[in-house]
C-alpha positions in Angstrom: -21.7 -25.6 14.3 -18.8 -23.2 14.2 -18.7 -19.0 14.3 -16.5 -18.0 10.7 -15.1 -14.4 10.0 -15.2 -13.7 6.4 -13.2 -10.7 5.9 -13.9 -8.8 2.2 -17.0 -10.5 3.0 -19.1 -7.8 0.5 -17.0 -9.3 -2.5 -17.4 -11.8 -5.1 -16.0 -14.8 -3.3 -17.2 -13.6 0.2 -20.8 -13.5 -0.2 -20.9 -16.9 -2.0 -18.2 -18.3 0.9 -21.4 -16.8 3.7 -24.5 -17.9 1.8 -22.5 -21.3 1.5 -21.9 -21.1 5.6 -24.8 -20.3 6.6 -27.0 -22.5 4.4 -24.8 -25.3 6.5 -25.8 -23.6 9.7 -22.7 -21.8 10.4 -22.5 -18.7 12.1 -21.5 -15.8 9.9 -19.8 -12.4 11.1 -19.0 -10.8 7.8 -16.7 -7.8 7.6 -16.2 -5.2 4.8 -15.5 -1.8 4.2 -18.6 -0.7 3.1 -21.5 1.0 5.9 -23.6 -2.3 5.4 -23.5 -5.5 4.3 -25.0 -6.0 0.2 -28.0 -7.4 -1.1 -26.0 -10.3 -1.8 -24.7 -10.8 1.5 -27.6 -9.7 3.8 -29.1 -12.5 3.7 -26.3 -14.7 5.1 -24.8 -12.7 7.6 -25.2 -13.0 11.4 -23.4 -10.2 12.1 -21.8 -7.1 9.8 -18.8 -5.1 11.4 -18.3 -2.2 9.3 -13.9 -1.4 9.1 -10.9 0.1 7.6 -8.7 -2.8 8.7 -6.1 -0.8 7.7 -6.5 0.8 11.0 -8.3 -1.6 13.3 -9.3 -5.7 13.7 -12.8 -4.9 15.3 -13.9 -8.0 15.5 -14.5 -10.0 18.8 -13.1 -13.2 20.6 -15.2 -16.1 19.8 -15.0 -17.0 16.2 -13.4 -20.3 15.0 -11.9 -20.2 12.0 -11.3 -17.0 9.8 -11.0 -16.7 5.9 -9.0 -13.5 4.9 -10.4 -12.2 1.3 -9.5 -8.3 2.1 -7.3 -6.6 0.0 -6.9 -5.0 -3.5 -7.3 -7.8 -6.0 -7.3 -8.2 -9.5 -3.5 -8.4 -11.4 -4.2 -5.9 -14.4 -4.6 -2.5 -12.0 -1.9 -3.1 -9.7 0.6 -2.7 -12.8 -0.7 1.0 -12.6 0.1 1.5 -8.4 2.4 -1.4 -7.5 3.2 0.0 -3.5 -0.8 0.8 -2.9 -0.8 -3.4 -3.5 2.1 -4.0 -1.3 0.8 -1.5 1.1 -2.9 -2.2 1.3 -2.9 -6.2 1.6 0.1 -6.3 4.1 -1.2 -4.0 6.7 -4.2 -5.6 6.7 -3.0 -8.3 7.8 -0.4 -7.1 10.0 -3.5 -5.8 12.1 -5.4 -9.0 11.7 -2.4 -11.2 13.5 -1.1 -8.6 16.1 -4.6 -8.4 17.4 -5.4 -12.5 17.5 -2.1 -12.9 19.0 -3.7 -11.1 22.3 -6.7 -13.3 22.0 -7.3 -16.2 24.4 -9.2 -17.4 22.0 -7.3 -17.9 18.7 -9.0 -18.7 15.5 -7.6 -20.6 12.6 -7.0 -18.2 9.7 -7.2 -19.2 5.9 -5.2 -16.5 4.3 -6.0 -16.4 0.4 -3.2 -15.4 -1.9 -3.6 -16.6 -5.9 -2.0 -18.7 -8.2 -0.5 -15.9 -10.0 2.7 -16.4 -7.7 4.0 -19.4 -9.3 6.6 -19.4 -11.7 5.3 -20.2 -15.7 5.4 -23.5 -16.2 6.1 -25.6 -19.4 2.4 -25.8 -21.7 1.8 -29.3 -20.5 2.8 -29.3 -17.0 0.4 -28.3 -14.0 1.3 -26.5 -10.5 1.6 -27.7 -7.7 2.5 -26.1 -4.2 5.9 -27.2 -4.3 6.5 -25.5 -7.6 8.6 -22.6 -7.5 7.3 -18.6 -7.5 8.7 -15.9 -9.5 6.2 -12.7 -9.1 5.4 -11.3 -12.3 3.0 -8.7 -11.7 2.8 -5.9 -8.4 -0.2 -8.4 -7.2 1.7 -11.1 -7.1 4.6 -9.3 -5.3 1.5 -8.0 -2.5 0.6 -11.9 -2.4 3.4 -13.2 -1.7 4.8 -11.1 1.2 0.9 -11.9 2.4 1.8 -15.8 2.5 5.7 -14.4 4.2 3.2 -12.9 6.8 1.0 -15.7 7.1 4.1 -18.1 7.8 5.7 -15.7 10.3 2.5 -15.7 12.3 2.2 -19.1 12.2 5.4 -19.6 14.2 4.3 -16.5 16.8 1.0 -19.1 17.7 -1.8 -18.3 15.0 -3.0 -21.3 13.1 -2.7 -19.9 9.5 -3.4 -21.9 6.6 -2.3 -20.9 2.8 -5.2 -20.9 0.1 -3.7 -20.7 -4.0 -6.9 -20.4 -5.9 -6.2 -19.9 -9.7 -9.1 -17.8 -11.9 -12.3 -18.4 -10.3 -15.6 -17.1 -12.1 -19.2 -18.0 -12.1 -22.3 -15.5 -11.0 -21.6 -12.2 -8.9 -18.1 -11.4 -10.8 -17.5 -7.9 -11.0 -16.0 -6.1 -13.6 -12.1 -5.7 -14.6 -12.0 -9.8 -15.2 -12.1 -11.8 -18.1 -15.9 -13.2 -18.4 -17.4 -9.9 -16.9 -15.7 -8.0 -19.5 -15.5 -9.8 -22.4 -19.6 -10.2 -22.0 -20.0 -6.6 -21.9 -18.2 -5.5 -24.8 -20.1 -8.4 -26.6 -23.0 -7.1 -25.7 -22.3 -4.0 -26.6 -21.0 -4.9 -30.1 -23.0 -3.7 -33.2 -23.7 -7.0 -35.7 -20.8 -7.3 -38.3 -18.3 -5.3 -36.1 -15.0 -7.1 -35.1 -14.5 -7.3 -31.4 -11.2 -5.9 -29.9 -10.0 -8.5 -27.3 -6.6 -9.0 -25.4 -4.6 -12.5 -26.1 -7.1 -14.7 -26.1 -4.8 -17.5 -26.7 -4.0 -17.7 -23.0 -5.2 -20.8 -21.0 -5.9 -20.6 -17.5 -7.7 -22.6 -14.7 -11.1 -21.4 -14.2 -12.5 -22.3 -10.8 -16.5 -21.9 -10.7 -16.7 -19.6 -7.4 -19.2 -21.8 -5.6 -16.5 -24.5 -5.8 -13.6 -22.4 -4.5 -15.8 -20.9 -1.7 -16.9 -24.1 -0.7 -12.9 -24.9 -0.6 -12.5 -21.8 1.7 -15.0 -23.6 4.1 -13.1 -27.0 4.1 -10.0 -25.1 5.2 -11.2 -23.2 8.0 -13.1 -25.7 9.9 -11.4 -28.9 9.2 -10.3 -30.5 12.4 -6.5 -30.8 11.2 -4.4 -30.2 8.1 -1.6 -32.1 7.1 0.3 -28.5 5.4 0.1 -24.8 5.4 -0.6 -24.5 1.6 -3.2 -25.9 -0.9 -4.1 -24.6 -4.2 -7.6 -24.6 -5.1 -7.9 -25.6 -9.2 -9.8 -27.5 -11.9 -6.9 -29.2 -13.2 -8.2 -28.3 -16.6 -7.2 -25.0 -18.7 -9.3 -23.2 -21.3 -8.1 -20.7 -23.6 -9.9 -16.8 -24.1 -11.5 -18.0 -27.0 -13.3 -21.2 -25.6 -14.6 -18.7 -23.1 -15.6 -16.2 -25.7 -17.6 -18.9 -27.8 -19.2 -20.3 -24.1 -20.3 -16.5 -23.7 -21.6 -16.3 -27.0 -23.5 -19.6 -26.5 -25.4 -18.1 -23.5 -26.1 -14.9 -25.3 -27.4 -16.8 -28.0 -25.1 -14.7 -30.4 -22.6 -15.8 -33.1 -19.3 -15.5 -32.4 -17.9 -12.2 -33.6 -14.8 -11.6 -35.4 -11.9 -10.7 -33.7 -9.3 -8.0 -33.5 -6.1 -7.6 -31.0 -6.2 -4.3 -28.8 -2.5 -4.0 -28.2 -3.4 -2.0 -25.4 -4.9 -5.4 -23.5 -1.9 -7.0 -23.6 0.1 -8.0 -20.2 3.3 -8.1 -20.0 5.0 -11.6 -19.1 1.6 -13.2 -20.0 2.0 -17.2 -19.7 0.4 -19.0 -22.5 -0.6 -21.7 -20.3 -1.3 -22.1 -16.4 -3.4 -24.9 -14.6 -3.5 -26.3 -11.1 -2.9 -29.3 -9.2 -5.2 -29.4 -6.6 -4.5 -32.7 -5.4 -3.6 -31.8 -1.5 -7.2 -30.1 -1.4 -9.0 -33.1 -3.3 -6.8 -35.9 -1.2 -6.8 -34.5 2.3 -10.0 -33.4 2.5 -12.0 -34.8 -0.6 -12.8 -31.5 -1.9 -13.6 -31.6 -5.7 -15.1 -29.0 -8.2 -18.6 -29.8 -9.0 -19.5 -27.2 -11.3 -18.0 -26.9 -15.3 -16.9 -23.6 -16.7 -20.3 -23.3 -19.1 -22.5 -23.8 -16.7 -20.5 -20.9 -14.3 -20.6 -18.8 -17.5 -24.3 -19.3 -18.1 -25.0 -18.5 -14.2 -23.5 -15.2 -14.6 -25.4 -14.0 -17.9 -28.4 -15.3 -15.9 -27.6 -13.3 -13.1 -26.5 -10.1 -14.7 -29.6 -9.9 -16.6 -31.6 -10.8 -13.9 
């Protein structure tokens, strides 16, 4: 069995990626910012480091393989303090690699970025990793020079792998993202109102989180990898109002009419964005297991509980 890091191990994806770990008898050191680790993560973690890795890597020699979640995420808030983005993600992991380089002992690293950082493609097209990238939001910009770092170490002597997931959801999701949101204000939502909403004409890739943190795993402790980038995707897109009527289902509510909140709007918001996944599901057999309801249902069952 190996020793993995998870940094921004407290998060949504990081305490699924440790419980996922350590269930196959991993070893799990989990960082995070916070004094201790959550209720979510406790359970799971071997060891908790407690760090600003803005200022320090405290974490020892010994680990195999580390996945990198750390950093500010979500695309709609970094419109409102692009540099803190840029700033916060790339020193991060400007500590990360300058320390490991002094190691003996060098772990692989899996650093995640997004699929935001690809270019829009046509409706009917899917991305792959050799797709172009045109940043369209401050996240996206902060991603991208991540995966400039990532490369650079990788030619000073760090393994460093690439991760592209697109929109991953499922039980755990905080708010400030699509399902998490949109099941609040529904719950919130008198009978016979309307229910403001952004564009819910959008499509996007939804990833259950299980699947993506079980992709995470793959990465980091797979003997060898043929590249240095892999997206993690469905392959399938759904648009804001099949999501809307999935929450509804689980709520066991009808769906509510609808009115557009201009203020919910992004700018340069593609109409249509999913993933090709197929280095991940060749290379290494990874495939998601679990459909978009059922992740939708797990986190109205969780919330609630």
């Amino acid at each position: 069995m190996s020793t993995l890091v998870i940094t921004g191990a407290n998060g949504f994806v990081g305490s699924h990626l440790a419980a996922i770990a350590h269930a196959d008898g991993h070893t799990v050191w989990a960082v995070g910012r916070e004094t201790a680790p959550g209720p979510r993560l406790a359970p799971h973690a071997d060891e908790y480091v407690s760090a600003d890795l803005q200022t320090d890597w405290p974490v020892p020699e010994g680990a195999d393989a580390i996945v990198h979640l750390a950093g500010l995420a979500a695309v709609g808030p970094s419109f409102a303090d692009p540099q803190r983005y840029l700033t916060v993600n790339s020193t991060i992991t400007t500590r990360m690699c300058e320390t490991l380089l002094t190691h003996s002992h060098r772990p692989r690293v899996v650093v995640v970025s997004s699929g935001s950082v690809y270019a829009t493609p046509a409706p009917d097209e899917t991305v792959s990793e050799t797709d172009p990238t045109t940043p369209n939001s401050p996240y996206a910009v902060a991603k991208l020079l991540v995966e400039t770092q990532a490369r650079y170490y990788g030619t000073r002597g760090l393994d460093t792998l690439i991760a592209r997931p697109f929109n991953h959801i499922g039980p755990g999701q905080g708010p400030g993202f699509l399902i998490p949101d949109l099941t609040a204000s529904l719950q919130a939502l008198p009978s016979g109102a309307a229910l403001p909403v952004g564009n819910l004409d959008a499509a996007r890739d939804y990833t259950d989180v299980r699947d993506v943190a079980r992709a995470y795993l793959t990465l980091a402790l797979a003997p060898t990898h043929q590249h240095d980038l892999y997206n993690v995707a469905t392959g399938t897109s759904h648009t804001g109002h099949e999501i809307l009527h999935a929450i509804a289902t689980a709520l066991e509510r009808p769906a509510p009419r609808l009115v557009v909140d201009e203020s919910r709007l992004r700018p340069n918001d593609p109409p249509r964005i999913t993933g090709d996944a197929n280095r991940l599901r060749t290379e290494f057999g990874w495939t998601p297991t679990i459909d978009y309801t059922t992740s939708i249902a797990d986190y109205i069952a969780q919330s609630r509980a």
